[in-house]
C-alpha positions in Angstrom: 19.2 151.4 125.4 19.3 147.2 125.8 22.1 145.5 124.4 22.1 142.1 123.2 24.3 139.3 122.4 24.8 136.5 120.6 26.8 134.5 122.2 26.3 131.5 119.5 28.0 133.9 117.0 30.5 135.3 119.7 34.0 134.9 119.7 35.1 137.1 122.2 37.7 139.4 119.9 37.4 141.7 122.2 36.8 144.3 119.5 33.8 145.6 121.7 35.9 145.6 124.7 38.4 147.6 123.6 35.5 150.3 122.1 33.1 150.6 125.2 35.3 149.0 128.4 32.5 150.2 130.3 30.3 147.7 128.7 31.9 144.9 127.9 34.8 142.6 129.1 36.9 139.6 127.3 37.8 137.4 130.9 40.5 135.2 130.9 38.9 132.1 129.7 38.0 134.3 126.2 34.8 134.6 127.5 32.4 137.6 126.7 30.8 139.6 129.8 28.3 142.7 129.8 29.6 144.4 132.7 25.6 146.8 131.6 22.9 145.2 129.4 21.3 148.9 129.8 24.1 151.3 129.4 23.1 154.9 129.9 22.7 157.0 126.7 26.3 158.8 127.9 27.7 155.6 126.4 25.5 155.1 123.1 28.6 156.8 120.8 30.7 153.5 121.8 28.5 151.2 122.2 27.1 151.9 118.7 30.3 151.7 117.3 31.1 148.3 119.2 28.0 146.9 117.3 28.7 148.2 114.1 32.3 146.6 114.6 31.9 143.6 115.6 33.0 141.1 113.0 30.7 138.1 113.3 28.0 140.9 114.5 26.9 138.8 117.8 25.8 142.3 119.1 22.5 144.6 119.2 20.8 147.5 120.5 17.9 148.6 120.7 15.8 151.8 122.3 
């Protein structure tokens, strides 16, 4: 699985962080960071459902 971002259409909500902390972290400065641009399928539930939730939808995955 390789996630992708928008960061154009990104404004670091944090909706994604809160579904797949594993993956994805708001810092301090309301910046988005992909703690794993290749998460392992154990974390494909969340980080499918951080896609599909993401309100501007900056993210992606793909296979």
């Amino acid at each position: 699985m390789k996630l992708t971002v928008d960061y154009d259409l990104c404004e670091a909500n944090a909706i994604c962080m809160k579904l797949a902390p594993e993956v994805f972290k708001v810092d301090e400065n309301d910046d988005l960071i992909v703690l794993q641009d290749s998460p392992g399928e154990e974390l494909r539930e969340k980080v499918e459902a951080a896609v599909k939730r993401c309100p501007r939808q900056a993210l992606g995955v793909s296979t």
